[in-house]
C-alpha positions, -999 to 999 in steps of 0.1 A, spaced: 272 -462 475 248 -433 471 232 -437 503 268 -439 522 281 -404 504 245 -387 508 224 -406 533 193 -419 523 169 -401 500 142 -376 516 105 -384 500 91 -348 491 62 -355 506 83 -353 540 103 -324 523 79 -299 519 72 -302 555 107 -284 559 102 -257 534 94 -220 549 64 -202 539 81 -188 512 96 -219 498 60 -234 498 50 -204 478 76 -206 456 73 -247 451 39 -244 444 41 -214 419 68 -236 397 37 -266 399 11 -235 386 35 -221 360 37 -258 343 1 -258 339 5 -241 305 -24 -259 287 -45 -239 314 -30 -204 321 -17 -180 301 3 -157 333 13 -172 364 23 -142 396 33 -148 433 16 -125 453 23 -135 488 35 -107 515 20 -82 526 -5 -59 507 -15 -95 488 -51 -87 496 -55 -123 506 -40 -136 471 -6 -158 470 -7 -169 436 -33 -162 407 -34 -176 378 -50 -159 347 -70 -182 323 -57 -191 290 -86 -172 266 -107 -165 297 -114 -126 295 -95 -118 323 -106 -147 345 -83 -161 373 -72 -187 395 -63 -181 430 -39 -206 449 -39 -199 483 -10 -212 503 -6 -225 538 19 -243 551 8 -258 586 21 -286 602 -16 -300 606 -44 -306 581 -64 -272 574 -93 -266 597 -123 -244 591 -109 -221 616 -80 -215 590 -101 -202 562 -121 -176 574 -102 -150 575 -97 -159 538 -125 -161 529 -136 -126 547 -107 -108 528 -124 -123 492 -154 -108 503 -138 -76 511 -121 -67 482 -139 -82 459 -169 -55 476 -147 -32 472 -137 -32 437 -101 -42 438 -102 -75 417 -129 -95 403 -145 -126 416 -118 -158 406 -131 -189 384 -115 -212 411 -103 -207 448 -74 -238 462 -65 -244 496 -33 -255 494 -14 -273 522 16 -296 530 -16 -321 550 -41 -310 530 -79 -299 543 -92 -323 574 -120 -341 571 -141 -312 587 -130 -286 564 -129 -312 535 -167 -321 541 -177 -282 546 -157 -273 509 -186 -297 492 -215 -283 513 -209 -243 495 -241 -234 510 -231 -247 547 -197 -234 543 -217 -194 533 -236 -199 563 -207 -207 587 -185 -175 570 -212 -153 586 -217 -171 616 -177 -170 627 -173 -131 608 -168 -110 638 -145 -138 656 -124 -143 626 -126 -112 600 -139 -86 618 -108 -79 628 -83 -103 610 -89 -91 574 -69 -54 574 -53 -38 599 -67 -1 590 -104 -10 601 -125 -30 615 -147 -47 585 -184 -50 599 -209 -76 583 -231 -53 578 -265 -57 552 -245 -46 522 -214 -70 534 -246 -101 539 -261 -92 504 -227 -90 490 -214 -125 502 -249 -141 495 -246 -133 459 -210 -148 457 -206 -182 441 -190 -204 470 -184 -236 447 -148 -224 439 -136 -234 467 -112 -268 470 -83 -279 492 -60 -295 464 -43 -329 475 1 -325 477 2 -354 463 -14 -344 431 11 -315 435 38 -333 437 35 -354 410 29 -327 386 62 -310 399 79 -340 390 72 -335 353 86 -293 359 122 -279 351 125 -272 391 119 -307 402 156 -318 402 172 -290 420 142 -287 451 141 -322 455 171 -339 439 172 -376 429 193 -372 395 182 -361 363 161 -382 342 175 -396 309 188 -377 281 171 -378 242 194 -388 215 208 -353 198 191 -344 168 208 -351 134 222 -321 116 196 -312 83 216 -315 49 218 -284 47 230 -255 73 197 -237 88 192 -203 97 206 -208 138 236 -224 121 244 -191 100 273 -177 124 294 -209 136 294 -221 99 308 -186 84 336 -186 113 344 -222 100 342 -210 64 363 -182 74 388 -204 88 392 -228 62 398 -202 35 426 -188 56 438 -225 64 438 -232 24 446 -195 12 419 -191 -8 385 -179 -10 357 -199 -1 323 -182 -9 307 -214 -19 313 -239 13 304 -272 -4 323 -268 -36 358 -255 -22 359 -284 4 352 -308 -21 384 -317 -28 390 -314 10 382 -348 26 395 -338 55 381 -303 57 346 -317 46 343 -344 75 359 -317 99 329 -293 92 302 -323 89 315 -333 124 316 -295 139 274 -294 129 272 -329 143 289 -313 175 271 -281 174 234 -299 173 247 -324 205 248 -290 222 218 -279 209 203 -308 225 214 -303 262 208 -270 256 169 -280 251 175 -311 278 182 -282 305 159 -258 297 134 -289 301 147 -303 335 166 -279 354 157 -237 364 173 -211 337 207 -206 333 224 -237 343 234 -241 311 248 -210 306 264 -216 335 279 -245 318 288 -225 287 304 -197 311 324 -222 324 339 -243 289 345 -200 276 369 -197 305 384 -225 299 395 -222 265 402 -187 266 437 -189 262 438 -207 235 416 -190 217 438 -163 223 469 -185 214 490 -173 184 482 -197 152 491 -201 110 455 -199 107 419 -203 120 417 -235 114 441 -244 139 429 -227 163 393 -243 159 418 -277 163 432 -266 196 405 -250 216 381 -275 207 406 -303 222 414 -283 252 373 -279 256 374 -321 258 398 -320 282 386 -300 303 374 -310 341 338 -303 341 328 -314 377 305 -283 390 278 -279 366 239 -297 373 244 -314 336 276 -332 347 264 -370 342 247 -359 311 276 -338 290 285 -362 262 317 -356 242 303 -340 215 290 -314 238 319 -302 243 335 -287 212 295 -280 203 297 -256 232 326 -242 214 308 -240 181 276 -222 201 302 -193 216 311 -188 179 275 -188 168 269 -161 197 299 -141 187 320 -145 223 349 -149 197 365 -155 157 384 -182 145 400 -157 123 420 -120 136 
């Protein structure tokens, strides 16, 4: 059925070979940016001025080392030819004072280095050599559009003491496979979101990001029972149904809590926001709706929020009930409204 409404599924490998040059940028930034453990600042570069730098990465603890991720997105494998000019501008700026010298250079591609270019990147002596050799074809001309960049003795001396082990063409595979495990995965490439975790259980006791949501509730429940309710536990005790009520509000509000964490782990910011925005308008009105007390109007707009036709939002096939009047709970605890006028 799947493959009849949406046609057969697109492998990313084959995917990325659609993807503009900006798109490949961007896809392989959101790869970078999940490598945590490793950096501790993650910027896109690419365009002009870049000074031949798409995306650097600065080391976690490194004293200001970096990470540069070069990005290329040809329709063939990357040749030598395709990395001189590169590799000129590194020398060039790098002479010139503008950045430091990076930890690590990648060559990434859609195809990934050929085997000429693959054999030169372990050969860093050859591939020094062949940098001067193919200068004034390649980035004498090619590395800044204000001059013309001789390799002259100070440019020779400068690229000789210059560590050309850095370099590496990075397979897309390897890529890919580490985007599968990042929040953007889903929405560049589709294929459905994974699985949901079970919703954590409420602790026995309200916690601090509870604070708000529970003093609206206590709020509405004295009003609901005309009397004061300063201490929560002992003034529903009498209360059965008030006391399972609120025990099943936290039990709602902590589902939430969990697709809140699910999408913040799987899908790019504010989808569920988006999902919040979209239960607030829907239960508007009766929040705004004329009631005895705040309890009933907890009652009400949490049962319109589970009726309502949630259809548009990426966390569709994983909203459980719960959710729902959680998401309710959540606007309290943010302040979009009161229980009580």
């Amino acid at each position: 059925m799947d493959v009849v409404t949406s046609g057969p599924s697109i492998h990313p490998e084959d995917r990325i070979k659609l993807f503009s040059d900006t798109q490949w940028e961007q896809f392989i930034q959101e790869w970078v940016d999940s490598l945590r453990d490793e950096y501790e600042l993650v910027e896109r570069c690419g365009g002009a001025g870049d000074m031949g730098r798409d995306i650097i990465a600065i080391v976690k603890d490194g004293n200001g080392m970096w990470d540069n991720y070069q990005c290329k997105h040809y329709s063939n494998s990357l040749t030598p030819s395709d990395i001189w000019v590169e590799l000129g501008k590194l020398a060039y700026y790098t002479k010139r004072g503008d950045y430091e010298y990076p930890r690590r250079y990648y060559f990434i591609a859609p195809k990934g280095a050929g085997t000429k270019l693959s054999n030169l990147l372990r050969k860093p002596k050859d591939l020094k050599s062949e940098l001067l050799k193919h200068w004034n074809t390649h980035c004498r001309e090619g590395i800044t559009t204000t001059e013309k960049v001789e390799c002259d003795s100070a440019m020779i001396a400068h690229i000789e003491g210059l560590d050309f082990s850095i370099f590496q063409a990075t397979p897309v595979l390897h890529i890919i496979e580490g985007h599968t495990k990042t929040r953007w995965h889903v929405a560049r490439f589709g294929g459905g979101l994974p699985l949901r975790p079970n919703p954590v259980t409420p602790p026995n006791l309200p916690a601090d990001n509870e604070a708000v949501f529970v003093s609206e509730l206590r709020c509405a429940y004295a009003q609901y029972l005309k009397q004061d309710l300063k201490d929560l536990d002992a003034g529903l005790a009498a209360h059965g149904e008030l006391r399972e009520h609120f025990h099943d509000a936290r039990v709602e509000f902590y589902s939430a809590e969990g697709l809140r964490a699910f999408s913040r782990d799987t899908l790019p910011p504010g989808e569920f926001e988006k999902l919040q925005d979209e239960v607030h308008s829907g239960i508007k009105d009766d929040v705004r709706g004329e009631y005895n007390d705040g309890y009933r109007r907890v009652l009400a707009v949490v049962k319109t929020a589970r009726a309502l036709q949630l259809t548009s939002n990426s966390l569709t096939t994983r909203i459980h009930t719960r959710d729902r009047g959680g998401i309710c709970h959540q606007l309290a605890n943010d302040g979009k409204f009161r229980w009580v006028k």
